[in-house]
N, C-alpha and C positions, 0 to 999 in steps of 0.2 A: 860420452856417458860412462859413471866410473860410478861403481857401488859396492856395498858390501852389506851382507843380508847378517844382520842380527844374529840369526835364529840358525841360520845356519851354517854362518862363515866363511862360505864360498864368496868370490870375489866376481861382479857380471860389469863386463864394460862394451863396451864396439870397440869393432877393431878397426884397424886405420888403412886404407889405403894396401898398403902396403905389405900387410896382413891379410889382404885378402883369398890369396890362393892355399895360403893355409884354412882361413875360414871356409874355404867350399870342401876342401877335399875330407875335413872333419865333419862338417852336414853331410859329404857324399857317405860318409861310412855309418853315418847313425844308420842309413837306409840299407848296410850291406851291400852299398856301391862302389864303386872307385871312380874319382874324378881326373879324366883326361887331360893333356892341354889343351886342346882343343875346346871342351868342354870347359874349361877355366874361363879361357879368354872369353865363350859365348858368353856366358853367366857375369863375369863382371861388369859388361857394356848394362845390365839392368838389377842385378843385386847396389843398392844403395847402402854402404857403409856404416852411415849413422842411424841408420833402423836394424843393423845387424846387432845379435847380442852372441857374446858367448861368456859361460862361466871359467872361472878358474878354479882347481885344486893346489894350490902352491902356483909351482909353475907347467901344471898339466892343465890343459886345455879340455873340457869332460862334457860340456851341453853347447848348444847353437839353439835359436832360435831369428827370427827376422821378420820384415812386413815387407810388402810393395805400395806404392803410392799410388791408389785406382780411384778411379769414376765410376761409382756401381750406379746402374738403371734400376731404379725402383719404381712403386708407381705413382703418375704424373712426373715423373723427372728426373734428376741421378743426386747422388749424395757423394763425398771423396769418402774410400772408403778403405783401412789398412787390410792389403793381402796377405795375411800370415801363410806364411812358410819357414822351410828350413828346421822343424822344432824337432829335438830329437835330444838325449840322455844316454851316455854311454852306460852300458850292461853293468859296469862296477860301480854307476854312482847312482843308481836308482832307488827311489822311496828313502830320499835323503831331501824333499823339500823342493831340490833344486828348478822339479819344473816348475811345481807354485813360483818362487822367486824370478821367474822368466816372465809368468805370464803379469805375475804383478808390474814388473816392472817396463813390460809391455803395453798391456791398458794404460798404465798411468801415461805413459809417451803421446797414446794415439790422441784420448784426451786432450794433453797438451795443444797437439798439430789442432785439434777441433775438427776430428775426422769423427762423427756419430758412430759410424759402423765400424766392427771388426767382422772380417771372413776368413773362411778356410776351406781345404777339405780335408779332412780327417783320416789319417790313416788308422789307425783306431779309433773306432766313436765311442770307446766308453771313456776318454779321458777325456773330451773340452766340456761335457756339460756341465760338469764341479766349477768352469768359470766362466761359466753362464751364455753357451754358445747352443743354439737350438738347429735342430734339422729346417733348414727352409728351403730346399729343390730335391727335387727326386731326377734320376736319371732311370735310362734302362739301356740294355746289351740285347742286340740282336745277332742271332746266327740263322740267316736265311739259304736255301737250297735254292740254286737260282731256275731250276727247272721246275720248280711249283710257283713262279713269283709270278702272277699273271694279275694285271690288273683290269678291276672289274670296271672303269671307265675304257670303252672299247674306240676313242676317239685317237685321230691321227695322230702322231706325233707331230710336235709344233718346236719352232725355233731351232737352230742350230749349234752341236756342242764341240768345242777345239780343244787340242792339248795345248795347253803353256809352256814353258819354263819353267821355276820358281822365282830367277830372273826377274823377269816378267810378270809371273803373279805379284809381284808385291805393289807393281804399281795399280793393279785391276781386284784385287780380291778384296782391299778394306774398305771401297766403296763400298760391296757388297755387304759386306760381317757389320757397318754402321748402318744401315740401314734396319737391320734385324735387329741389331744390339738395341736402339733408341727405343723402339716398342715391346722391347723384352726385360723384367725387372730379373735381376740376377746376372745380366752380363755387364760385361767392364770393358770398356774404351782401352785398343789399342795400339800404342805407338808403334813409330817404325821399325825402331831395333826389336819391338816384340817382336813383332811380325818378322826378319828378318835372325832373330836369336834363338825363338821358338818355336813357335807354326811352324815356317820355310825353313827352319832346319834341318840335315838330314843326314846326321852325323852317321858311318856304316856299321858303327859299336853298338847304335841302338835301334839298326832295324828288326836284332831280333829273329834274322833269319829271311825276313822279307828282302822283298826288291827294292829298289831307289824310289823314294816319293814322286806319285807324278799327280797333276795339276789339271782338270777338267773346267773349262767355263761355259756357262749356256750363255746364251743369247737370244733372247726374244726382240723383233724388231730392231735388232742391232746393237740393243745396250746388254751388257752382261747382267744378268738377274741371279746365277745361280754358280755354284762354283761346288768339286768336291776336291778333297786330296786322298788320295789313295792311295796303296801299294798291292803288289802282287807278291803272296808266298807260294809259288812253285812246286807242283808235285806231278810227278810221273809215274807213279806205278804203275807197271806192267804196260808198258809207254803208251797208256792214255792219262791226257790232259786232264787234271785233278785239284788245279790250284784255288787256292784261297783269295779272296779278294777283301781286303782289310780295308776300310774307310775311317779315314782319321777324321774329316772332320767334312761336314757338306751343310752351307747356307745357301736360304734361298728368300725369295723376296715376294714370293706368292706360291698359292698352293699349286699352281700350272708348273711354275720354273720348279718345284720341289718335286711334281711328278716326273718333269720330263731330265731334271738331272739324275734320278733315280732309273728311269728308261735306259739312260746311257751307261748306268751303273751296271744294270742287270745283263744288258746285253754285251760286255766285253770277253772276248774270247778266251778260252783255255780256263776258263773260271765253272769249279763244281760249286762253291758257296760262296755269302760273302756275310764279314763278319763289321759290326761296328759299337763301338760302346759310347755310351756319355749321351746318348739322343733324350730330346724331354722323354718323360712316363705318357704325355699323350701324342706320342708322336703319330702324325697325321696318314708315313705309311700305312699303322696298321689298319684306317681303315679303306687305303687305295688299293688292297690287295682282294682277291676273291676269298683266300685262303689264311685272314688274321694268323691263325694257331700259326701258321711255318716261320712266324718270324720270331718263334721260341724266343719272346722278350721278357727278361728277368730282370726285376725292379730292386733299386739301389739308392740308398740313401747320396747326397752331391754336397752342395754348399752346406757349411754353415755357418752362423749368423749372431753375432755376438752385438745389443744394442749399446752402447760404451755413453751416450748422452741420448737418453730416451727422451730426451724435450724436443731437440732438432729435430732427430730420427722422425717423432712422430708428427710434428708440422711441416716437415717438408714434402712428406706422402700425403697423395690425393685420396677421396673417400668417394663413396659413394651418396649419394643424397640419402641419407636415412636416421632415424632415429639417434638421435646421442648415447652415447654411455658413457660408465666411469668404471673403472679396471685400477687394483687395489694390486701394487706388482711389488715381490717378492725380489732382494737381488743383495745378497750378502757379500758378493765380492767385487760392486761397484753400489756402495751403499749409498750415494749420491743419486742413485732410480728408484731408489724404494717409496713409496706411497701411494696415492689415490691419484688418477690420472684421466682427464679429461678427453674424449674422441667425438668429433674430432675439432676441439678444439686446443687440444695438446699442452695442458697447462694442469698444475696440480689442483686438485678439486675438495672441498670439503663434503662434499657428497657423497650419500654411500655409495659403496661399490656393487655394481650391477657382477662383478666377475672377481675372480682372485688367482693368480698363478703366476708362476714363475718365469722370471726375466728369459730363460732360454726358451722357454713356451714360449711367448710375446715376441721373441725372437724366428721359433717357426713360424710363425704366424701371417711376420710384416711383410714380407713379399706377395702373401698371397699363396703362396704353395702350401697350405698345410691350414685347413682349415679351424674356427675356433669348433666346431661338430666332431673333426674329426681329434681333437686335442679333451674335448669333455668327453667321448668315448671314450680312451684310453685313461680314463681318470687323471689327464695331467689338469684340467682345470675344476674350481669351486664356481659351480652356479651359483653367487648370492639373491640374485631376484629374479622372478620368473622370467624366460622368455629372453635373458640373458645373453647365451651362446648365440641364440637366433639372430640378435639387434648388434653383434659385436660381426658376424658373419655377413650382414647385410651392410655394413660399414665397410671391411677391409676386403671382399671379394673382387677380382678384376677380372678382366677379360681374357687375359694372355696369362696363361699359367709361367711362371716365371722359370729359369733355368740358367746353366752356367756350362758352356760346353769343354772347358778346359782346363784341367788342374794344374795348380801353381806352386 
C-alpha cells in the first residue's frame, strides 16, 4: 500500500519485511519507549506488515499506525475484527492532518478485508471519537489489603492449585482463556505466538521492578478451571515482609474456580497487598468479599469500538425477543452507515426512526456494555418516539456484560 494525501502531502505506505525493526522502534518512541532486540523479534512473529502504515516527511519517517487480525466475541457469536494499534505522530508533525490520513486510510483497508469491526484501546480518548469509535467495555483497578480480604462464603476450600512454568502454561491456560472468551463479547481468540509473544512473556526491562512472572492453575476434579499470572514486587522495610502482589491476568471458568483461584491469591506469603487492573466494572470479587469498599476499585474506560460495515455488524449479533426498532445513525467519516436502520432486522428501513445518534454511540452500545439509558442520559442520544430508549435496550441487552482483558 503506497499513497499520497492530497491535502496534505505526506506520503503513507507499509513498510516491507525488512523495514520492520525500524517500524517498531519508531511506534516504540511515539510512546516515549525504546524497543529492544529482544522486544523486536517478540513483536515481529505477530505485527503483520501489510496492515502496518507509516507516513513519510521526504525521507523522515514521522507517524505509524497498524491493525491485528482478531476474532472478536460479540453477542450470539464473533465477528473478524481489526486491532488497531501502534497509532501515534511525532511531537513536530502534529495538527498537520496526518492522523486523519492514517485513520482514512485505515478504515478504508478494514473495509476492504470485510472485517465489520475496528477496536482499540485508547490512549487518549479524546482523539478516536472524531472517527467514529465509541466506549464499549469498562474496566476497573483494584488495590486490595490482603488482611481485610475475608470472604463472606465461609465454605471449605475446594479443588487443588499448582505453580507451572510458562513452558508449560502455554499448553494448559488457552484451554482455559477460550472457554471464557466464547461467552464473553469483547474478548478475541488467541493464537499461539500470542500467547507465547505476549501473555507468557516476561522480558526483565518490563517487570518494572517486579519479580519473574509466575503461573498459578486451579483444578477442580482434575481438569484445570482456573489459572492467574502474577508477580511479586518486594518490600522490606524495617525487615518486615511488605510486598506487593500484582496480578496480570486471572481466568476462570465458574464462580467456585474464580473464588478459590482468588483464595490462593490472597493467601500467598510475604504479600501486604495485591494489586490488579483491567478486571470487568462488575467483577464478581467485589461481591465475594465481607468488606466491598477494600478492593478500592476505580472505574475506567477499555475497548473501543468503531462499527466500519454497520449491515454485517448488526446481523450478525443476536437480540433479544423484543419489539423492533429503527435507529436513524449519524457517521460522517464512513458515510456508507449513514441512514435509517432496521433492529433487528439489520437492513435499511424507510421507517421512521424510533432513535437518532451517532455511529460511535451505536458503537458503545453493540457489545452491550454501555446501555442505550445510559447514552440518552448523557444526552448522547435523540428519543424520536416514545418509549424509544426502552425498546432499543430491550433488544441489545445480554447477559454477560462484555469486556476485553488486554491491551494491544
Amino acid at each position: 500500500m503506497v499513497s499520497r494525501d492530497l491535502l496534505t502531502g505526506y506520503r503513507t505506505a507499509s513498510p516491507t519485511e525488512e523495514e520492520m525493526p525500524e517500524f517498531i522502534r519508531l511506534g516504540a518512541s511515539m510512546f516515549g519507549d525504546e524497543a529492544r532486540e529482544e522486544d523486536i523479534e517478540r513483536w515481529r512473529r505477530t505485527l503483520e506488515p501489510e496492515r502496518m502504515l507509516w507516513v513519510s516527511d521526504g525521507d523522515l519517517k514521522v507517524a505509524t499506525a497498524g491493525a491485528f487480525t482478531f476474532r472478536l466475541t460479540i453477542p450470539g457469536g464473533e465477528l473478524p475484527a481489526a486491532g488497531v494499534t501502534a497509532v501515534g505522530v511525532l511531537p513536530s508533525h502534529r495538527r498537520r492532518r496526518i492522523l486523519t490520513q492514517m485513520m482514512r486510510e485505515q478504515i478504508d483497508d478494514v473495509r476492504q478485508r470485510e472485517e465489520p469491526l475496528a477496536i482499540l484501546w485508547a490512549s487518549e480518548a479524546s482523539i478516536y471519537g472524531r472517527f467514529g469509535y465509541g466506549l464499549a467495555t469498562k474496566m476497573a483497578k483494584i488495590t486490595l489489603d490482603r488482611d481485610r480480604a475475608v470472604f463472606r462464603d465461609r465454605a471449605e476450600p475446594v479443588g487443588a492449585t499448582r505453580l507451572v512454568s510458562l513452558e508449560q502454561a502455554i499448553d494448559i491456560l488457552p484451554a482455559i482463556y477460550e472457554q471464557v472468551r466464547t461467552r464473553t463479547p469483547g474478548m478475541y481468540a488467541r493464537s499461539r505466538v500470542w500467547w507465547e509473544t505476549g501473555v507468557l512473556a516476561d522480558p526483565e526491562h518490563a517487570r518494572r521492578g517486579g519479580g519473574p512472572l509466575f503461573c498459578a492453575v486451579l483444578e477442580l476434579d482434575d481438569q484445570p478451571e482456573a489459572y492467574a499470572l502474577y508477580r511479586l514486587k518486594s518490600n522490606w522495610d524495617e525487615g518486615v515482609p511488605n510486598a506487593t502482589l500484582i496480578v496480570r491476568e486471572v481466568m476462570a471458568t465458574s464462580p467456585t474456580a474464580l473464588r478459590e483461584i482468588w483464595r490462593f491469591l490472597l493467601g500467598v506469603d510475604l504479600v501486604a497487598r495485591l494489586e490488579t487492573w483491567g478486571v470487568p466494572a462488575d467483577y464478581p470479587l467485589f461481591l465475594m468479599l465481607t468488606e466491598p469498599r477494600r478492593l478500592r476499585m476505580t472505574l475506567g474506560d477499555a475497548l473501543w469500538l468503531r462499527l466500519v460495515d454497520l449491515e454485517a455488524a448488526l446481523a450478525a449479533r443476536s437480540y433479544n425477543d423484543a419489539e423492533p426498532i429503527s435507529i436513524e445513525v449519524r457517521d460522517s467519516f464512513c458515510e456508507w452507515n449513514e441512514g435509517v436502520w432496521g433492529v433487528p432486522d439489520a437492513g435499511r428501513t424507510d421507517a421512521d426512526p424510533d432513535l437518532r445518534l451517532d455511529v460511535a454511540d451505536l458503537g458503545s452500545a453493540y457489545l452491550g456494555g454501555i446501555s442505550f439509558a445510559e447514552l440518552a442520559r448523557a444526552g448522547r442520544i435523540e428519543e424520536l418516539r416514545a418509549g424509544g430508549v426502552e425498546r432499543a435496550d430491550a433488544l441489545f441487552r445480554t447477559e454477560v456484560t462484555p469486556w476485553c482483558p488486554e491491551v494491544f
